[in-house]
N, C-alpha and C positions, 0 to 999 in steps of 0.2 A: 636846048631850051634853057632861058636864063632862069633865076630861082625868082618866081614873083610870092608875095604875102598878100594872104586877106583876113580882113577882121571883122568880127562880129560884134555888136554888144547887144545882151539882152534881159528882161528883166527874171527870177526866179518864179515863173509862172509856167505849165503846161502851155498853154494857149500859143504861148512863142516859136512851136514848135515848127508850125505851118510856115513861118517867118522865116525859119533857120533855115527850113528844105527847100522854099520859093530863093532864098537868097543860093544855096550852096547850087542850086540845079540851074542858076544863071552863070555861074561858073565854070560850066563845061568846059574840058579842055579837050581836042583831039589826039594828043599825044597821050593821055590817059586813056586806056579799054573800059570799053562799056562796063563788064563785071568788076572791075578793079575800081570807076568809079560805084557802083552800086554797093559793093561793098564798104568805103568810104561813108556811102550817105546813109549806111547801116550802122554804121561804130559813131557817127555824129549825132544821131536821132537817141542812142539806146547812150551816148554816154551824157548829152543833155538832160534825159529824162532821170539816168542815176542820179545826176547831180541835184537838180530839183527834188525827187523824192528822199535823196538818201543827206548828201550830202548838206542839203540848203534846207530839210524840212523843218526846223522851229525858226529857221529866216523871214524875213518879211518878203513878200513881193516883190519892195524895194531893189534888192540885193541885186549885183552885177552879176552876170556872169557872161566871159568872153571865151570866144570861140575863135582860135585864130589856123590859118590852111597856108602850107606853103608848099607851093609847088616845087619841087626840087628834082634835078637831071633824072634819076631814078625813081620818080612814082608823087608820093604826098605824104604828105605828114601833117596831122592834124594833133592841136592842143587845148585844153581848157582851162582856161582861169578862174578858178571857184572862191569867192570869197570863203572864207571858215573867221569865224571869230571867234575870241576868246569867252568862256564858258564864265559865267559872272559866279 
């Protein structure tokens, strides 16, 4: 299997969450197992929601946050893009 990327972008809101799991579960791949992706859409959902509550919470709405999947020979690897700004 060649190494393919997917990206997400979304805004710092709970609501997006539904958007992230409808997007990643059209991703299915069959070379990934069932429990290996479940797992995945487990660490995607709980590491969205830290970043919203923990990381983004005096952020605006506005704020990006990307979510980027790359499939690679050996399994997936997923990353997030959290804005943080600097503390006035």
């Amino acid at each position: 299997m060649l190494q393919q990327s997917k990206h997400i972008h979304v805004s710092t809101d709970l609501q997006e969450l539904t958007r992230i799991l409808d997007w990643f579960q059209s991703l299915t791949q069959a070379s990934v197992t069932e429990e290996d992706w479940m797992q995945c859409q487990i660490a995607i959902a709980e590491g969205f929601t830290n970043a919203v509550r923990h990381a983004h919470q005096a952020l605006p709405t506005e704020t990006p946050i990307e979510i980027d999947l790359d499939f690679i020979p050996i399994g997936l690897k997923c990353g997030f893009g959290i804005t943080v700004l600097p503390s006035a």
